[in-house]
Each structure stands twice: as structure tokens, then as C-alpha cells.
BALOBA-1460 file (C-alpha; in Angstrom, 3 decimals):
// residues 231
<rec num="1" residu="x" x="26.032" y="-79.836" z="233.942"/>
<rec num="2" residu="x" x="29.238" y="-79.396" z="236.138"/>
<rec num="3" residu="x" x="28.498" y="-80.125" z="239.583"/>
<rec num="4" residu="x" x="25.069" y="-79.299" z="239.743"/>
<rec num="5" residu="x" x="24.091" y="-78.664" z="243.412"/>
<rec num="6" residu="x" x="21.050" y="-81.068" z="244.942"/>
<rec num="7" residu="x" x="18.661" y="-80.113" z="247.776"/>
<rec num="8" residu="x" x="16.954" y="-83.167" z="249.537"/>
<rec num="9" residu="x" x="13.824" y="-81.982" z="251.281"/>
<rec num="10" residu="x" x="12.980" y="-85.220" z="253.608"/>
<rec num="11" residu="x" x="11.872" y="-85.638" z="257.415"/>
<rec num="12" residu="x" x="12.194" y="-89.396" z="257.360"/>
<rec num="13" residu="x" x="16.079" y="-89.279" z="258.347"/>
<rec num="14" residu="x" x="16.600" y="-92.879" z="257.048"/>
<rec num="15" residu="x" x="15.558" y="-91.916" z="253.765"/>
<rec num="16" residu="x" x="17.268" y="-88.516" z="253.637"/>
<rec num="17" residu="x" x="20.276" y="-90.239" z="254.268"/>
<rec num="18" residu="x" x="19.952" y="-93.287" z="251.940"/>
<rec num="19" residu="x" x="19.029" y="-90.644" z="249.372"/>
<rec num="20" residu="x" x="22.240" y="-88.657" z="250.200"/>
<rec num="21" residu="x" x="24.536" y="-91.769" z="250.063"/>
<rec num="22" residu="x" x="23.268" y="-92.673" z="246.372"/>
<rec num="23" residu="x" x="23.712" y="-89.173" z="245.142"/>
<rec num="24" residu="x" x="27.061" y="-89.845" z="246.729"/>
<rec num="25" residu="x" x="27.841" y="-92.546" z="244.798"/>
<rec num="26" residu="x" x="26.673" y="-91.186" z="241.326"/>
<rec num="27" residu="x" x="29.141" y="-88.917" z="241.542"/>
<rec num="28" residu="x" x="27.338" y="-85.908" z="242.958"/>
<rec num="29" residu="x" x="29.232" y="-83.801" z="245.163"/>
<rec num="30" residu="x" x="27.086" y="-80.789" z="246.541"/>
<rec num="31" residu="x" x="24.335" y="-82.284" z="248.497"/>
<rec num="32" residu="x" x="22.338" y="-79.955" z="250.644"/>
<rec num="33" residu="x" x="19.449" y="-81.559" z="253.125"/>
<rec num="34" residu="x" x="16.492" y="-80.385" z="254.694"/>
<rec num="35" residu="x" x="14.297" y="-82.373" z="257.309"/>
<rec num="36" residu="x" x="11.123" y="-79.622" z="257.715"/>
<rec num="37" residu="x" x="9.659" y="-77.604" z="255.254"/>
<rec num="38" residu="x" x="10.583" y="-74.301" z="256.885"/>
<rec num="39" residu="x" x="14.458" y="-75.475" z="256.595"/>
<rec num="40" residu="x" x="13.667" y="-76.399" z="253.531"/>
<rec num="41" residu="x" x="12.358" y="-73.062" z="252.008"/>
<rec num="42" residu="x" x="15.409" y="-70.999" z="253.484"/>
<rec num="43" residu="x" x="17.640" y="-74.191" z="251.906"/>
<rec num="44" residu="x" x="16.245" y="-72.950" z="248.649"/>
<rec num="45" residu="x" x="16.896" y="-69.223" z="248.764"/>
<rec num="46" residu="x" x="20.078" y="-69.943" z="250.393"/>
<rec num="47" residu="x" x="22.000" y="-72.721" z="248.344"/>
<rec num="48" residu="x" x="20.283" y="-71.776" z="244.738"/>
<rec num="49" residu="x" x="20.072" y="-75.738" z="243.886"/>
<rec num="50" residu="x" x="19.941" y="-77.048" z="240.378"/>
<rec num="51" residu="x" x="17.206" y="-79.394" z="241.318"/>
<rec num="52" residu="x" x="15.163" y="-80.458" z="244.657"/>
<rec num="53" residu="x" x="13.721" y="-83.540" z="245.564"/>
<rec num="54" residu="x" x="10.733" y="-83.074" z="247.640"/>
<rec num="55" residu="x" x="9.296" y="-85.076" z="250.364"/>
<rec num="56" residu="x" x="5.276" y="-84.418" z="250.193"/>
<rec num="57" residu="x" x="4.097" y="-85.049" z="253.603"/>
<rec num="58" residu="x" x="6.607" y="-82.846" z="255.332"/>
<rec num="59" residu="x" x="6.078" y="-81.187" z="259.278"/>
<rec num="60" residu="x" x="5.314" y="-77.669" z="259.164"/>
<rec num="61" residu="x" x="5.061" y="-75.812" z="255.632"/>
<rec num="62" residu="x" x="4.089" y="-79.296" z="253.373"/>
<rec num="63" residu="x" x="5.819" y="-80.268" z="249.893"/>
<rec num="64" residu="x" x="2.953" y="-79.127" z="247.873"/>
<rec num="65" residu="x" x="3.130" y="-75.195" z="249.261"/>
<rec num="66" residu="x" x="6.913" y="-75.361" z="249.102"/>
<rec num="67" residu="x" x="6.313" y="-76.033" z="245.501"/>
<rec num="68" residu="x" x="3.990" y="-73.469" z="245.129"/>
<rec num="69" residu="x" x="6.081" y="-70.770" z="246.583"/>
<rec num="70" residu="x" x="9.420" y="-71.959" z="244.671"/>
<rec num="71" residu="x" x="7.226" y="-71.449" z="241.340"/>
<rec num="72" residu="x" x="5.323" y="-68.043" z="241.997"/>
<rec num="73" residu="x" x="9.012" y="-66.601" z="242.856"/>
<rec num="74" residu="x" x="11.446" y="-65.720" z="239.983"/>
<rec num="75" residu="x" x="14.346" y="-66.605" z="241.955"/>
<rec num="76" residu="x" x="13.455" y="-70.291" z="241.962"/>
<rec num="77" residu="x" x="10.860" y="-70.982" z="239.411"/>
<rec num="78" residu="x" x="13.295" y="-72.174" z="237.081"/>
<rec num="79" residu="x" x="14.590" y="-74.999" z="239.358"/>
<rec num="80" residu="x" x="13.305" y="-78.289" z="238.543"/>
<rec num="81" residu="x" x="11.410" y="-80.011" z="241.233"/>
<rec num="82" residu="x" x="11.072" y="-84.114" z="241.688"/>
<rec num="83" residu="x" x="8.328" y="-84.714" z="244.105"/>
<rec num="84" residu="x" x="9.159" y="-88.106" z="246.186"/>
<rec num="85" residu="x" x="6.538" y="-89.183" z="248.478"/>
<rec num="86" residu="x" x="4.563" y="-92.403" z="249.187"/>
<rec num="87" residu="x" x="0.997" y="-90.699" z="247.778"/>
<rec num="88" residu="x" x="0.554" y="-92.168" z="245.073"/>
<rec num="89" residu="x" x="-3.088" y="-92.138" z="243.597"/>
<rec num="90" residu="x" x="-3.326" y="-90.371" z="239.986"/>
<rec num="91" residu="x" x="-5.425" y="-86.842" z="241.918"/>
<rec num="92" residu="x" x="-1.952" y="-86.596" z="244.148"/>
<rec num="93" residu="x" x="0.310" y="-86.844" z="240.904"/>
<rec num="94" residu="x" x="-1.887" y="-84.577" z="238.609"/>
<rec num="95" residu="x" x="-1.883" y="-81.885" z="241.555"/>
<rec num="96" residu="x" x="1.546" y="-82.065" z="242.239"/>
<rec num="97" residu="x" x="2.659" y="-81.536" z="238.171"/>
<rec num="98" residu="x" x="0.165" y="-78.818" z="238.243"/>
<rec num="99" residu="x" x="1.582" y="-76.945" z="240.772"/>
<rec num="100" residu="x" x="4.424" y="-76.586" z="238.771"/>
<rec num="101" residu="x" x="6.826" y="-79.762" z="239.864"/>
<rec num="102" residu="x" x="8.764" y="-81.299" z="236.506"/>
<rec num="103" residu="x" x="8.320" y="-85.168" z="237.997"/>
<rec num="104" residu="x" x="7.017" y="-87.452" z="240.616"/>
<rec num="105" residu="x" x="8.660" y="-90.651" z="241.926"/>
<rec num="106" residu="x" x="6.452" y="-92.621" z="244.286"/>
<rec num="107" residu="x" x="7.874" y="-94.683" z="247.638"/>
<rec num="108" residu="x" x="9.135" y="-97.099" z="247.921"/>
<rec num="109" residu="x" x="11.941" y="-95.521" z="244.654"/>
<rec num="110" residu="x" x="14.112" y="-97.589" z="242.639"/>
<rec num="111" residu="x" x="17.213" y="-95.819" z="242.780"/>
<rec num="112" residu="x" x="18.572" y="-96.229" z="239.126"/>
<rec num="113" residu="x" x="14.824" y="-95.384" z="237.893"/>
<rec num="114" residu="x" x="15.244" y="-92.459" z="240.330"/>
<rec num="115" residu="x" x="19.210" y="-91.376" z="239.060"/>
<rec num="116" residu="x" x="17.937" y="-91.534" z="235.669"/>
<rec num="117" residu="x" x="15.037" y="-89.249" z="236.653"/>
<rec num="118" residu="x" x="17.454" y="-86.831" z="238.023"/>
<rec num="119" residu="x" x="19.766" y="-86.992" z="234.987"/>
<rec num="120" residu="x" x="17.138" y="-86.155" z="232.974"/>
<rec num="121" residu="x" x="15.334" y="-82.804" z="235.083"/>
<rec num="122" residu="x" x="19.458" y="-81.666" z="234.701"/>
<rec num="123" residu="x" x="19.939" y="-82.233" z="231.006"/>
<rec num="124" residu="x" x="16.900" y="-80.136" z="230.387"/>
<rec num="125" residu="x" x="17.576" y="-77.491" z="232.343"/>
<rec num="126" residu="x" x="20.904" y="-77.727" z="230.589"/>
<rec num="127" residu="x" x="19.677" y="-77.737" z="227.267"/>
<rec num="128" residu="x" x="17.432" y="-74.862" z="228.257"/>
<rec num="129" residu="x" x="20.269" y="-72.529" z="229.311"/>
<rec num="130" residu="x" x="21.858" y="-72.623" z="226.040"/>
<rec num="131" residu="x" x="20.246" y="-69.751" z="224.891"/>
<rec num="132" residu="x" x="17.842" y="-67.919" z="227.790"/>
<rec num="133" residu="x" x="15.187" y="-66.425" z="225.605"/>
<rec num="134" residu="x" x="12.999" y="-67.725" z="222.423"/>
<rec num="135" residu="x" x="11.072" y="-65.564" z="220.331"/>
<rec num="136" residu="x" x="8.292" y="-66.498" z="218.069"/>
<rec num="137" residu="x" x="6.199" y="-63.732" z="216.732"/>
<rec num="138" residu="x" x="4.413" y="-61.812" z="220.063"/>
<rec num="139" residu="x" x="5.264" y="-65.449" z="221.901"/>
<rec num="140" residu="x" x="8.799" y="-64.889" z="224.188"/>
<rec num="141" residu="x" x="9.895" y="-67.889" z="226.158"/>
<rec num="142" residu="x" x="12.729" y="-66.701" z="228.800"/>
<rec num="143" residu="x" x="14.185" y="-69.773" z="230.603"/>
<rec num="144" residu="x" x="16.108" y="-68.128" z="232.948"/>
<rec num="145" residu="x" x="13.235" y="-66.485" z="234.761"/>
<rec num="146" residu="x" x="10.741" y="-70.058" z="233.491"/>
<rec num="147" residu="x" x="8.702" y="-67.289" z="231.916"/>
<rec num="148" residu="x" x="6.213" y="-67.778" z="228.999"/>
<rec num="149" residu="x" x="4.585" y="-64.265" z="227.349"/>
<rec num="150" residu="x" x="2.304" y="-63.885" z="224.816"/>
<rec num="151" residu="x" x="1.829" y="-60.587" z="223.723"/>
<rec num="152" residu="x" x="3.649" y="-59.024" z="226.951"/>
<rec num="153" residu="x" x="1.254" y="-60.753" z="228.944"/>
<rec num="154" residu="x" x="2.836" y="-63.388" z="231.345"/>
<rec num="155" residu="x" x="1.004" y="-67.395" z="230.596"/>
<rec num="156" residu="x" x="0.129" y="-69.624" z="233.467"/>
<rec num="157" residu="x" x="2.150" y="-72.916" z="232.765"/>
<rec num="158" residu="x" x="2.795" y="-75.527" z="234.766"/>
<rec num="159" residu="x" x="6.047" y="-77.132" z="234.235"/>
<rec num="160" residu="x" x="5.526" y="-79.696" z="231.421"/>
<rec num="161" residu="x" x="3.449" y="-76.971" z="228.917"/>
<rec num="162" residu="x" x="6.592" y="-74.869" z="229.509"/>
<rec num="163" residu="x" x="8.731" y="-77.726" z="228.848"/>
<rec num="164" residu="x" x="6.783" y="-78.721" z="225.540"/>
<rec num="165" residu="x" x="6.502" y="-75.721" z="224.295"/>
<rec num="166" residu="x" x="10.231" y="-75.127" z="224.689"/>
<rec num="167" residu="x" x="10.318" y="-78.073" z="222.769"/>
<rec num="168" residu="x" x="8.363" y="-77.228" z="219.930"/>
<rec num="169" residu="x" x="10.634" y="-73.427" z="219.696"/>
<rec num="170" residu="x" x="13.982" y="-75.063" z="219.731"/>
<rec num="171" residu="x" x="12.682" y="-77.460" z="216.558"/>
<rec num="172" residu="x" x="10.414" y="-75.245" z="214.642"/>
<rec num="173" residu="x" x="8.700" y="-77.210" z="211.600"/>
<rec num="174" residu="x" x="9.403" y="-80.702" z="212.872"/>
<rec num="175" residu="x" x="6.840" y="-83.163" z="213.984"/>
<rec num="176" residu="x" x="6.816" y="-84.966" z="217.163"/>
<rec num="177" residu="x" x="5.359" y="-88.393" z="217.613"/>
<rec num="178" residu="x" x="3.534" y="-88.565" z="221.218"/>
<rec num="179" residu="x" x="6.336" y="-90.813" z="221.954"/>
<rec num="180" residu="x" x="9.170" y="-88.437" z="221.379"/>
<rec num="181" residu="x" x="7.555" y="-86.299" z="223.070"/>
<rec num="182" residu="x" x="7.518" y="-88.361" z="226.532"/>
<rec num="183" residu="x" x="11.150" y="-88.677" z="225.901"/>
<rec num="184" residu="x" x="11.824" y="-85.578" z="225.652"/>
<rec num="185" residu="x" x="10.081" y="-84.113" z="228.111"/>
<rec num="186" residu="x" x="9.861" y="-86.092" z="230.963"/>
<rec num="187" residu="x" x="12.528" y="-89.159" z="229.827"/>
<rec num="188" residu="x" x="12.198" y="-92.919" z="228.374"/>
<rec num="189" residu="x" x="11.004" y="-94.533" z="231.736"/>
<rec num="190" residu="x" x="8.072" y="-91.863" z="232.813"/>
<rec num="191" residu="x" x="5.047" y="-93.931" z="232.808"/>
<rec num="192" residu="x" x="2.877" y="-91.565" z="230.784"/>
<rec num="193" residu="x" x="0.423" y="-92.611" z="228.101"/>
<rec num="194" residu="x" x="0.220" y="-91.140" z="224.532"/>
<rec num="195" residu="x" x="-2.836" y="-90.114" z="225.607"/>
<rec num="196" residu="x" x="-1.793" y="-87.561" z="228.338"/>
<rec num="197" residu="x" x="0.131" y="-85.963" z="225.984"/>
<rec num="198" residu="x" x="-3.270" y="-85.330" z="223.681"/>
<rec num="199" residu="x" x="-4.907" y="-83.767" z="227.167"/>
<rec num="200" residu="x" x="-1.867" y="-81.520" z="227.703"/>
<rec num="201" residu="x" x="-1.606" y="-80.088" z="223.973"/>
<rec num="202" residu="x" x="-5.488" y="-79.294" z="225.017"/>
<rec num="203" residu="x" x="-4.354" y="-77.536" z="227.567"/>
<rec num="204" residu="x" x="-1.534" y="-75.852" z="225.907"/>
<rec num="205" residu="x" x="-3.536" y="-75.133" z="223.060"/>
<rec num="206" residu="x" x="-5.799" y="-73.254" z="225.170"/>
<rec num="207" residu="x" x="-3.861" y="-71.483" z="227.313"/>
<rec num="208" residu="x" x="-2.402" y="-69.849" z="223.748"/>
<rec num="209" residu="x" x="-5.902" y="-69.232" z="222.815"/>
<rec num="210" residu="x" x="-6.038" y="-67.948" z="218.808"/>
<rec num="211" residu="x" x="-2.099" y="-68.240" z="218.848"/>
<rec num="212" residu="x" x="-2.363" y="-72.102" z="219.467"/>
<rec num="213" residu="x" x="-3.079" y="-72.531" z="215.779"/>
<rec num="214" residu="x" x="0.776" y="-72.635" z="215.139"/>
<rec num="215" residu="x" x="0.612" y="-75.704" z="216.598"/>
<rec num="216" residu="x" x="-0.612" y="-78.512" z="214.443"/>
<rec num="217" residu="x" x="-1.618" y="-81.640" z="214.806"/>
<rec num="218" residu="x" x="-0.199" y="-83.979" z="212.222"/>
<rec num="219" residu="x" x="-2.760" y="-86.654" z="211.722"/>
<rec num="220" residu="x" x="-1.683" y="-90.334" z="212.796"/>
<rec num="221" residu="x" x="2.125" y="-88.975" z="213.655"/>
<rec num="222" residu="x" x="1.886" y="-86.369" z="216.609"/>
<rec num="223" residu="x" x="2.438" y="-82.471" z="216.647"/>
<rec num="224" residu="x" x="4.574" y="-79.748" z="215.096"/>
<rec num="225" residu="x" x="5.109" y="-75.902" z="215.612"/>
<rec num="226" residu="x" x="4.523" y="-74.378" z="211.901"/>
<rec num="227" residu="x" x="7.758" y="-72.975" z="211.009"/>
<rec num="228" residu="x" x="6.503" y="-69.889" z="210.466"/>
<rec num="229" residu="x" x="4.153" y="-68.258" z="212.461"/>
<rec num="230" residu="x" x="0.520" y="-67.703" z="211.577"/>
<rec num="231" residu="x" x="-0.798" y="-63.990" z="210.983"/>
């Protein structure tokens, strides 16, 4: 992505800053800050970044309802969110990637683990505009408005089902170790066990409800979208 724009979201000024300077010196040229959550919703609608980091614990409107609001709105849905905060017990995490955020780096951050996490929330979104909408049978999957249909009727997905199954439509009929999956979706340093990825196909699965059939799982490998649909 050519100079993607970045919106930090931080009250700790110390941090905002050492978070601008390393952008900085990665190369990245548009850098837009925030240090409240009301600056940092009108940020949002106002600089249309490619990706936010976002302080939790934040004065005024909090990182978890700025999240919230950027995914209910179809002007900012599609813009990948990376959740940086010092919480850091597994109900904080879960709740955060439910509300629709595509990663969550913990304080105190390495910044290469953290650069690398960034790279990868672009190249997706990247990879995702390369063709805006995928159709497979009544399923539509519009990634320019981070929509998900089934049957005209909009799906409720937080940011990693909509990730796999944009995954499984861009590579219809080949499997997916549990692994490769992880890659793929969130990168090779997310710390997320093979069995996560078992609870989210659940989830998936479910959400889909008779149409989840056309996923399979392929026993002792991982998961595959049939490459043709099931009547």
C-alpha cells in the first residue's frame, strides 16, 4: 500500500510520541494523532486512515466504544483496528476482537513485533481491495463496505470470521492447516493456538447456519471451502 495514512489514538503523550517517531522511521509518512477519544472519533471521519492504533483506557469516549462505533458505521468499518493498551488478561483481548478490532498488542510493545503487526493489518486490507466483492452462491462478501450477506441478509462478524472467510472465497477448494490459517489471518508472530482457530470455525460455522456445510473440515489437516457450493 502507497502511503497508507496511520491514526494513533493515545493520551499517554510519551507514548503517542514514541509511537509516532517509530512509524517515522519505518518509513511512514502520514501520521495523524489523537490524545482523547472524542478527538479521536472526529480524527477518524476526518483523515479516513488506513489503520488505527487504539489506546484502551482513553479520557472521555474509551477505546472499546470508539471501536464499536468505527464498526457499526460503513464509512469506517473497513479500517483495520490494532488495540494497544496495558489490559492484558484473555476476557480484555476476547472482548476487544469481538467488538470488531483485527489485533491486540499489549504494553509494554516491542516495536518490531508491533511494525510487523502493522504490516500485516495493511497487506490484508490490500489484498482485500483487489477485487471489492465475492460471490458464492446467496453468500456476497463486499470488502469495501466489510460487509458479509447471506441471502440479502447482512451477518454479524467480528473482524477475524470476516477475515477467514475472505480467506476461504479467494482459495476455493484448498485446505488450510490451522497454522496457515494464523498466518494468514492475523500474521506469523500472533500468539494464537490451533485451538482458537477450531472455536472460531464454531462460530463461523454457526453464524452461516445450514450454509456452513461448504465449509469442511478436513480430518487431521485443517479446513477448506468446497469448491462448489452445496445445494
Amino acid at each position: 500500500m502507497k502511503n497508507p495514512r496511520l491514526l494513533i489514538i493515545e493520551d499517554d503523550e510519551s507514548i503517542r510520541e514514541l509511537l509516532s517517531l517509530t512509524l517515522e522511521a519505518d518509513g511512514y509518512q502520514e501520521i495523524f494523532t489523537a490524545a482523547d477519544g472524542a478527538e479521536g472519533m472526529a480524527m477518524l471521519r476526518k483523515c479516513h486512515p488506513d489503520l488505527v492504533l487504539l489506546d484502551l483506557m482513553l479520557p472521555g469516549v474509551d477505546g472499546l466504544t470508539i471501536c464499536q462505533m468505527a464498526k457499526s458505521s460503513p464509512e469506517t468499518r473497513h479500517i483495520p483496528i490494532i488495540m494497544l493498551t496495558a489490559k492484558s488478561t484473555e476476557a480484555d483481548i476476547v472482548r476487544g476482537l469481538d467488538l470488531g478490532a483485527s489485533d491486540y498488542v499489549t504494553k509494554p510493545f516491542n516495536r518490531k513485533v508491533l511494525l510487523a503487526r502493522i504490516r500485516t493489518q495493511l497487506r490484508t486490507r490490500e489484498e482485500q481491495g483487489e477485487q471489492d466483492v465475492y460471490l458464492y452462491g446467496p453468500l456476497k462478501l463486499d470488502c469495501r463496505q466489510h460487509l458479509a450477506t447471506l441471502e440479502g441478509t447482512p451477518l454479524e462478524l467480528t473482524a477475524g470470521e470476516f477475515t477467514l472467510l475472505h480467506l476461504f472465497l479467494t482459495h476455493p477448494g484448498r485446505v488450510f492447516t490451522r497454522t496457515q490459517i494464523v498466518t494468514h489471518t492475523k500474521g506469523t508472530r500472533y500468539p494464537v493456538t490451533e485451538r482458537s482457530i477450531d472455536v472460531q470455525m464454531v462460530s463461523l460455522r454457526r453464524k452461516l447456519g445450514e450454509w456452513g456445510r461448504n465449509i469442511e473440515t478436513v480430518r487431521g489437516v485443517g479446513y477448506r471451502l468446497k469448491s462448489q457450493e452445496t445445494p
